[in-house]
C-alpha positions in Angstrom: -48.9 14.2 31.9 -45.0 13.7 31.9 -42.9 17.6 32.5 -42.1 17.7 29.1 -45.5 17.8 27.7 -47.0 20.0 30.4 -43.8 22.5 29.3 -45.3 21.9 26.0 -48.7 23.0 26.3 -47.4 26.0 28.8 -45.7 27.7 25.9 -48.4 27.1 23.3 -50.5 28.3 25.9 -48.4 31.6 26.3 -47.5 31.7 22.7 -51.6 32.5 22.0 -51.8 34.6 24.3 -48.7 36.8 23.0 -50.6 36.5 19.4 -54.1 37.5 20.4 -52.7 40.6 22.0 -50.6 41.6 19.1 -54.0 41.4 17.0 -55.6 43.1 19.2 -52.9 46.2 19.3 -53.3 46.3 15.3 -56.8 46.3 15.8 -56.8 49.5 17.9 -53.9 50.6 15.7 -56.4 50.1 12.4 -59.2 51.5 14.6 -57.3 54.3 15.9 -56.4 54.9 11.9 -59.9 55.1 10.9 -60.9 57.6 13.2 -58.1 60.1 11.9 -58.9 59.6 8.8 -62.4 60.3 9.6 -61.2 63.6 11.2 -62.4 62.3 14.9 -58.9 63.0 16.8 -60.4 62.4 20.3 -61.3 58.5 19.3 -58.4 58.2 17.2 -56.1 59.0 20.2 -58.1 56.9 22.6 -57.6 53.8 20.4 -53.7 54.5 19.7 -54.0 55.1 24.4 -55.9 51.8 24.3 -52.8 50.6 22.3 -50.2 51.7 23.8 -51.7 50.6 27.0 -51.4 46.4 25.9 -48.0 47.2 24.5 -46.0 50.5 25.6 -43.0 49.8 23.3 -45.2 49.5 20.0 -43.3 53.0 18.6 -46.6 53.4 16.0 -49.3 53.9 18.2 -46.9 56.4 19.7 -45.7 58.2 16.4 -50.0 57.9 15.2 -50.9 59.3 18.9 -49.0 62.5 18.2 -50.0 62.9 14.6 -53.9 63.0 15.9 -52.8 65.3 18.6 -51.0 67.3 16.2 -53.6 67.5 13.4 -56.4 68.3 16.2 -54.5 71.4 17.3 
């Protein structure tokens, strides 16, 4: 396998990785969602923590975080 084409298939590689953990922070995002709506604050802030702990500078899960802390005062 010549440089170029391992460099290739390094950046797909890395590429799908970046993707699947972007889904997966709107999935706890969604998730997190959900639970609020559903009036369960302690879940809802433990899917925006689960969140925030893939991606700290995702601002949502941080403004959505406070609102359920907020609402469950």
């Amino acid at each position: 396998m010549t440089p170029r084409a391992l460099a290739a298939l390094l950046a797909m590689a890395l590429l799908s990785h970046a993707q699947a953990q972007a889904q997966t922070v709107a999935q706890l995002r969604s998730q997190g969602f959900v639970h609020t709506y559903n009036l369960d604050y302690q879940e809802a802030v433990a899917s925006f923590d689960k969140a925030l702990a893939l991606d700290p500078n995702d601002s949502a899960p941080h403004r959505a975080r406070a609102t359920g802390l907020w609402l469950h005062i």
